[in-house]
TIDRENVO-267305 format. One record per residue (C-alpha): x, y, z. Coordinates in steps of 0.5 Angstrom, whole numbers, padded with zeros to 4 digits, always signed. Example, Ala and Ser with C-alpha at 12.3 -4.5 7.8 and 13.67 -1.06 7.14 Angstrom:
BEGIN
+0025-0009+0016 +0027-0002+0014 
***
This chain:
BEGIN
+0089-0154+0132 +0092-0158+0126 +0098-0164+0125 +0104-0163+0122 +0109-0169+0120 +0116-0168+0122 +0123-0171+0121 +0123-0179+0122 +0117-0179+0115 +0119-0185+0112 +0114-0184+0106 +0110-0191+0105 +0103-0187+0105 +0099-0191+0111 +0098-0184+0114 +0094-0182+0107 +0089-0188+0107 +0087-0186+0113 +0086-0179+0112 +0078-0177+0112 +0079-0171+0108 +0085-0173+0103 +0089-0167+0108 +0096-0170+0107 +0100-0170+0100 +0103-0172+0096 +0098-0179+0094 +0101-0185+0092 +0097-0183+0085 +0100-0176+0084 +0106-0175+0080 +0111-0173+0086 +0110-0179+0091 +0116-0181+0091 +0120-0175+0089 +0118-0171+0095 +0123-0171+0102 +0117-0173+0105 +0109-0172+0106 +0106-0167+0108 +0100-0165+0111 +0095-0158+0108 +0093-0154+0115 +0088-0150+0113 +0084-0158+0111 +0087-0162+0117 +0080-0163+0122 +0085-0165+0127 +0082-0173+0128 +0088-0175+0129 +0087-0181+0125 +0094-0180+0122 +0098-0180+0129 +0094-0187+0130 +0097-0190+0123 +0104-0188+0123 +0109-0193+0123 +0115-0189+0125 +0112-0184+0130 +0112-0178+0125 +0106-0174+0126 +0105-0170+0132 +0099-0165+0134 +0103-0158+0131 +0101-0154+0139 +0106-0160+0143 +0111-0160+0138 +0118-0157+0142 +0125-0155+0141 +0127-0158+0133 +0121-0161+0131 +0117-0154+0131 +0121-0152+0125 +0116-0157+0122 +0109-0154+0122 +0112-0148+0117 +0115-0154+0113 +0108-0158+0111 +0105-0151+0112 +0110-0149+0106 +0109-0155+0101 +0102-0151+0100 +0103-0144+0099 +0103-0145+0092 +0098-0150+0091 +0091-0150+0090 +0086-0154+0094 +0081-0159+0092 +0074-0156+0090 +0071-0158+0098 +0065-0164+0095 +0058-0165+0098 +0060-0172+0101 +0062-0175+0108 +0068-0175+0107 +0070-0169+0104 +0073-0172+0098 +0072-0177+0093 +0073-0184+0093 +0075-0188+0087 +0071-0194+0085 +0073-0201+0089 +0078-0204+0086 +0082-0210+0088 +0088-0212+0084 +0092-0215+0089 +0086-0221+0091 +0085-0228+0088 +0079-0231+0086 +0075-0235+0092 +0077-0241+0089 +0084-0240+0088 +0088-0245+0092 +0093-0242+0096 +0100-0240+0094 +0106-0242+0097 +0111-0236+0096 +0117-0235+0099 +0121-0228+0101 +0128-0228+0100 +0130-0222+0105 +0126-0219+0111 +0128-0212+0111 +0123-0206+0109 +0122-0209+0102 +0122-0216+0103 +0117-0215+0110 +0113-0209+0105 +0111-0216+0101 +0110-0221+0105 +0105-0217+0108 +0101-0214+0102 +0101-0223+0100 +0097-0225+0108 +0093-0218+0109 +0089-0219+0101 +0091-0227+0100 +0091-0234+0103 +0098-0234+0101 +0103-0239+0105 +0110-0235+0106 +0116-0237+0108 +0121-0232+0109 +0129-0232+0108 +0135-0229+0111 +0142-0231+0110 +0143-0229+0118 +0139-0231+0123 +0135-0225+0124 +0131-0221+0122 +0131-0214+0119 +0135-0213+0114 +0136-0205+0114 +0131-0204+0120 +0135-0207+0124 +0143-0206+0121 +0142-0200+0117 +0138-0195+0122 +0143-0190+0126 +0142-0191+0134 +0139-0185+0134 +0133-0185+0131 +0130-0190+0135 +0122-0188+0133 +0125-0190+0125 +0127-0196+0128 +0120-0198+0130 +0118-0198+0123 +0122-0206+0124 +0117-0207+0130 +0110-0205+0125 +0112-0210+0119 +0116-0216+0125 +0108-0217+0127 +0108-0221+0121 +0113-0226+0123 +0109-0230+0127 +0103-0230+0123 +0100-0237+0122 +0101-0237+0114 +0109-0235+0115 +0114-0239+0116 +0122-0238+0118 +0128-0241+0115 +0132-0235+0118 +0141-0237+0116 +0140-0239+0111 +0144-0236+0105 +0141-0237+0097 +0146-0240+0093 +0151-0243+0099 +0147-0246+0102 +0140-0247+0097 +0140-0245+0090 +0135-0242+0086 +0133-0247+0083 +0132-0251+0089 +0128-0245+0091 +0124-0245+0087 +0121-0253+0086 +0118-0252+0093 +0115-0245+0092 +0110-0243+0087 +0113-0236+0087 +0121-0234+0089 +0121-0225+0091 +0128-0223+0091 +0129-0217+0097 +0137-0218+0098 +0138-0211+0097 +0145-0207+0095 +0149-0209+0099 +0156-0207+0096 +0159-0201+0097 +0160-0195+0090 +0168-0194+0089 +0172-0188+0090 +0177-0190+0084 +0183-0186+0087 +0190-0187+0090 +0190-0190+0097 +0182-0193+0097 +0185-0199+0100 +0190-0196+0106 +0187-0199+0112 +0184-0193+0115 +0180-0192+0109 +0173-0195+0110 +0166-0195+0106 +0160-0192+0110 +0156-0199+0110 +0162-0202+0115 +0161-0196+0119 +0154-0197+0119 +0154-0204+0121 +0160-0203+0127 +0156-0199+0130 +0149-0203+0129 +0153-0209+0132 +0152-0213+0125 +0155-0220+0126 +0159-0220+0120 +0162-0213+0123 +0168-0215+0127 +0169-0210+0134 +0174-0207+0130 +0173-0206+0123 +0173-0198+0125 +0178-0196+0129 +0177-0189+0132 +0182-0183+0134 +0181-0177+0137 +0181-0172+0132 +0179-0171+0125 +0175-0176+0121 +0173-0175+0113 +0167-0177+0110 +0166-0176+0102 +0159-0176+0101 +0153-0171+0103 +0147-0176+0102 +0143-0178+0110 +0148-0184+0111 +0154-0180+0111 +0150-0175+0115 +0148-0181+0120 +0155-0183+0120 +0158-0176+0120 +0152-0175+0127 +0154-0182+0131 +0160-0181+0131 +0162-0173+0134 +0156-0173+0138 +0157-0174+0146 +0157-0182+0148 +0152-0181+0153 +0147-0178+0148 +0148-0186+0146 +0149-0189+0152 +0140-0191+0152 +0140-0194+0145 +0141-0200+0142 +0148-0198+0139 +0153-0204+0140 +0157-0204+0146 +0164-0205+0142 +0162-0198+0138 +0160-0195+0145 +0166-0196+0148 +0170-0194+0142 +0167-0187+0142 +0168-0187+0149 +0175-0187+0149 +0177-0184+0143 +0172-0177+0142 +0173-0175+0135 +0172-0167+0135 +0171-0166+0128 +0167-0170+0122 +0168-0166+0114 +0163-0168+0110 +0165-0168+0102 +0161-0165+0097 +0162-0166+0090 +0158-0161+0088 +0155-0155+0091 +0150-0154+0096 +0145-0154+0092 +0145-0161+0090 +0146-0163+0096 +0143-0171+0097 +0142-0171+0105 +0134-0169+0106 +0132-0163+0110 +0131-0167+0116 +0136-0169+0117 +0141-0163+0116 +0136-0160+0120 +0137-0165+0126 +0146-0163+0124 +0143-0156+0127 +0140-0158+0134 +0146-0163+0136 +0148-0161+0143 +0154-0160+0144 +0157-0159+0136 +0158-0154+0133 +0155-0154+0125 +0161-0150+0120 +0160-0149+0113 +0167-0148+0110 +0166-0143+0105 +0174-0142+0102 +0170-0144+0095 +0166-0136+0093 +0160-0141+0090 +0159-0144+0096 +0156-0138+0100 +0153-0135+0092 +0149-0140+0092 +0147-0140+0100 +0145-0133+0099 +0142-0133+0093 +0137-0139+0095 +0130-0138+0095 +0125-0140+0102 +0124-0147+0102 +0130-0149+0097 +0135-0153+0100 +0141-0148+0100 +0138-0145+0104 +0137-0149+0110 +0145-0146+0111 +0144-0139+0111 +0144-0139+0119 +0150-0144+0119 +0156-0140+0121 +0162-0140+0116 +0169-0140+0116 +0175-0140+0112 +0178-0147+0114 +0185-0147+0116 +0187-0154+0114 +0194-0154+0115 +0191-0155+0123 +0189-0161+0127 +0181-0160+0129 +0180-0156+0136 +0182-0160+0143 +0175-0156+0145 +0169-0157+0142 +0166-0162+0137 +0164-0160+0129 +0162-0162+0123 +0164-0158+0116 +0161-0158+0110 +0166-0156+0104 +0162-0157+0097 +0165-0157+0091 +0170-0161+0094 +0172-0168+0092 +0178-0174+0094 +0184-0174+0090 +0188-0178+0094 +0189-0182+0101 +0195-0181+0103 +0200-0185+0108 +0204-0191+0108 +0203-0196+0113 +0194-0192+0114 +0191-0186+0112 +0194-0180+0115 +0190-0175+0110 +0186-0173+0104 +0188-0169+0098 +0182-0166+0095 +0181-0161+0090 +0180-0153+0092 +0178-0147+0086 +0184-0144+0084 +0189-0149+0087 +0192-0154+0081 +0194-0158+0087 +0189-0158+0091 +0190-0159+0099 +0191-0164+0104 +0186-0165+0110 +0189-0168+0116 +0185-0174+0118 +0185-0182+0120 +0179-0185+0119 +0177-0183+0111 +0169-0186+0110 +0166-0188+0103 +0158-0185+0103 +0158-0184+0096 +0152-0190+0095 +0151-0197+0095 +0150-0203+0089 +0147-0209+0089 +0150-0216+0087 +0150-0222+0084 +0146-0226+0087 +0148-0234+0084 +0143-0237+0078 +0140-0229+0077 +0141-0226+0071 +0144-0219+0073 +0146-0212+0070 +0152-0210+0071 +0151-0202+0070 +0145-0202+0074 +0147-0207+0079 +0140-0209+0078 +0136-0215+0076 +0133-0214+0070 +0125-0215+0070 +0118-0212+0068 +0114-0209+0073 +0119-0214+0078 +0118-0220+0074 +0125-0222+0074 +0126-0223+0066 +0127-0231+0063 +0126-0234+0071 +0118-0236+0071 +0115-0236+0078 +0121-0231+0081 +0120-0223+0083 +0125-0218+0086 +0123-0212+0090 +0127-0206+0093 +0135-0204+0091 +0136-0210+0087 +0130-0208+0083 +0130-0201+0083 +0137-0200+0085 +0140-0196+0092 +0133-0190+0091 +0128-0189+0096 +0128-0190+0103 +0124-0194+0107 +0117-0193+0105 +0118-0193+0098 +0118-0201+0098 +0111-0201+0099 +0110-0198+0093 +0115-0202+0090 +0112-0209+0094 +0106-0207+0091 +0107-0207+0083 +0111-0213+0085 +0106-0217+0088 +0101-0213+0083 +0104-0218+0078 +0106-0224+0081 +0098-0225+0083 +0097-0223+0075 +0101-0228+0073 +0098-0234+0077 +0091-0232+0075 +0094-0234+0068 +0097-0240+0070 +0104-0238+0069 +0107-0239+0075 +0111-0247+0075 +0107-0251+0079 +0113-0254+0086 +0115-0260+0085 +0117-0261+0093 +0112-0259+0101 +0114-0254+0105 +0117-0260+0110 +0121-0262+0105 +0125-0255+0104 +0124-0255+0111 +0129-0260+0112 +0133-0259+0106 +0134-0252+0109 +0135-0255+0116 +0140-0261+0112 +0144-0255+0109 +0145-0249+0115 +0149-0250+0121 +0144-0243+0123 +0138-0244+0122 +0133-0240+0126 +0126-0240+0126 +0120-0236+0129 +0121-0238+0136 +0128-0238+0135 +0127-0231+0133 +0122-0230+0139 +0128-0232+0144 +0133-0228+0141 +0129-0222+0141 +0127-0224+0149 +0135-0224+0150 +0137-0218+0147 +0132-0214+0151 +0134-0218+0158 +0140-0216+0157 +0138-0209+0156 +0134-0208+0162 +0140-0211+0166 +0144-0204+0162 +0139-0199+0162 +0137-0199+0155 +0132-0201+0151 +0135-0207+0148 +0143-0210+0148 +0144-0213+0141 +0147-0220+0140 +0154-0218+0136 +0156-0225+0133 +0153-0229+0129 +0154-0236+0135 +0151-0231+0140 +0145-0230+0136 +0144-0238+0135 +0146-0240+0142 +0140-0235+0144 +0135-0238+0139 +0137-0245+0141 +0135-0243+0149 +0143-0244+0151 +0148-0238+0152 +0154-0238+0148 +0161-0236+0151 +0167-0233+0148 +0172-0237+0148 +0179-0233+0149 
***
């Protein structure tokens, strides 16, 4: 028997530290970690200890005989990355592969004082840091958040069904407790403390704000109501605090998304699928009562290009496949997009539709009052919304019509990407959308570091801030062995009570742990595994003990 790694791979490698036999590839040293979908794990070498399983932080990895339903396609998938590959040479040693010389490059001399560092963001690239910082150094760490919770993206960012993802919020939330951590969680840098202020009371500063802008259409009616980016879609239905119950409005009928990448499959999946399916999630309550009401039959999902280049992972479209209830139709009107599923070779990424049933779309009828679908049209791109008073369709390109033609729809989501922004007393490119630095050392700012999107732009998922967070702390801990870092000028007390003088939601640890306590009191009272506090008041109410009521 050996072990596969199915569709939640978040891609941040525990599982290949813990590997005795060096079966699961690739390696953060190989030149495609990073590239890959995911990792995978070589069954002629697994030996079936288990190790992986224990280690993952999302749930990922299964004995491959118990897998079941959609997630047995994934004993061929990691079986498939090695067909073409060359094993390792088997070495005489106790661990069947060779281990490298210790290195320690992320440690300081014993005699180092310790350093209080302080991490603005506490999504998977901010936590990725601050754990790296207490698991190899003695380092004080205060952690930073505009709102007054944690998770960033873990918590606001994950779509409601993919709970074990979720979980990797719980593996790096350990750390908010910690003895060495500090919480200052509502508290917004450059509103309510400037960077400057920031950094006299630390000897370091890491950026994790993220990207949190959404990438434009640049088409005529972009900004009809009715017209709204992924991100908002993502935070309605994620219950975010500055996401109002009504930001998305719901019709039954046809819903457009431009993009194919896995956020515009997550969006595209929530909002078709059967309500009850949800209903034992953490999903907010307004976003559940609306689908509730207002059952959309059909999502379109946009692709500028063809199926081929597809952006959304092979996961996740193979979870489109096996959703009950909706059917998954490849609108083949453009001849190239069939060419290019019939010609794709076993394990491309074209190929995963060959068994998807095709159909010429008739676009000038409404979507079936019957059943529930997701379209896939490629080589199709928005040209207009169109509608005066709301979007009431959208006219996209199609070979061999000038015109284009005109998909009846209400609702017209943007998923073509995210951008970072300026954070106030940071320098900022403005064609990255990035913060310029050198192996994450924020360029002409000594003592400040970025980390995640606002470093490397909107790339990667989860995992990939490990390695991310790695370089950054890699260099941070260079610079202070090199006295480069400026000595702060304040105590910690003293920025505590300069954060608590400023916000008017300050939250710390024990407020953090009382929010959680509510959230998941008011679940058990629901049946679901937790109930979220969806406003910025009730969330402060709970972590001060008290319990806040709507005023009408």
């Amino acid at each position: 028997m050996t072990y596969a790694i199915t569709q939640t791979c978040c891609n941040d490698a525990t599982c290949v530290a813990v590997c005795p036999v060096n079966c699961i590839h690739p390696t953060p040293e190989e030149p495609d970690f990073g590239t890959t979908e995911m990792l995978y794990i070589d069954p002629k070498a697994c030996i079936d200890c288990g190790a992986c399983a224990d280690a993952c932080p999302v749930d990922a990895v299964f004995p491959a005989d118990r897998l079941t339903g959609r997630l047995r396609e994934y004993e061929a998938i990691n079986a498939e990355y090695y067909a073409d590959r060359t094993p390792a040479p088997a070495l005489a040693s106790p661990t069947f592969h060779t281990w490298g010389a210790p290195s320690f490059p992320r440690s300081l001399p014993a005699d180092f004082a310790p350093l209080r560092i302080a991490v603005v963001g506490t999504g998977p690239a901010g936590m990725y840091a601050a754990e790296d910082l207490l698991l190899h150094t003695a380092a004080e760490v205060t952690l930073i958040d505009r709102l007054p919770v944690a998770g960033g993206l873990l918590r606001y960012g994950v779509a409601p069904d993919h709970p074990a993802t979720k979980g990797a919020g719980e593996t790096l939330g350990r750390f908010h407790s910690h003895p060495r951590v500090r919480m200052r969680l509502g508290v917004e840098i450059g509103k309510d403390v400037t960077v400057e202020e920031l950094a006299a009371h630390h000897d370091a500063v890491i950026y994790a704000v993220g990207a949190p802008a959404d990438r434009r259409l640049g088409i005529p009616g972009e900004d009809l109501p009715g017209s709204v980016p992924a991100s908002s879609v993502v935070s309605w239905y994620n219950a975010h605090p500055e996401t109002g119950a009504d930001a998305v409005r719901l019709s039954a009928g046809r819903v457009v998304v431009v993009g194919n990448g896995n956020v515009a499959l997550d969006v595209a999946r929530v909002l078709v699928m059967d309500p009850d399916g949800l209903a034992g999630t953490d999903i907010a309550d307004h976003a559940l009562a609306a689908l509730r009401e207002n059952r959309v039959r059909e999502v379109v999902l946009l692709g500028r290009r063809g199926p081929e280049h597809a952006a959304y992972t092979a996961s996740e479209l193979l979870a489109l496949k096996h959703l009950p209830g909706v059917d998954l139709v490849l609108d083949d009107r453009d001849p190239r997009t069939g060419a290019a599923v019939d010609a794709a070779a076993a394990g491309e990424k074209a190929a995963l539709l060959r068994d998807v049933a095709r159909e010429t779309v008739d676009w000038t009828r409404g979507p079936a009052r019957d059943r529930r679908r997701i379209v896939l049209r490629f080589h199709s791109a928005p040209v207009e919304a169109l509608g005066t008073d709301a979007v009431r369709a959208v006219r996209v390109t199609e070979e061999g019509s000038p015109s284009g033609t005109e998909i009846g729809a209400e609702l017209l989501v943007r998923a073509i990407g995210y951008r970072g922004v300026p954070l106030p007393g940071l320098p900022f490119d403005e064609a990255t959308g990035t913060v310029p630095h050198e192996a994450g050392r924020v360029a002409g700012l000594p003592g400040g570091y970025v980390v995640g999107w606002i470093k490397r732009g909107p790339t990667g998922g989860i995992g990939a801030n490990r390695a991310c967070a790695e370089e950054t702390v890699g260099t941070l801990l260079a610079d202070a062995v090199a006295g480069a870092l400026p000595a702060p000028k304040g105590t910690a007390k003293e920025f505590r009570r300069l954060a608590r003088s400023r916000s008017r939601h300050l939250v710390d640890a024990r407020g953090l742990a009382a929010i959680d306590r509510t959230e998941r009191a008011r679940g058990r009272e629901a049946g679901r595994p937790l109930v979220k506090l969806a406003t910025v008041p009730e969330l402060v109410a709970a972590a001060r003990g008290g319990r806040w009521r709507r005023q009408d």
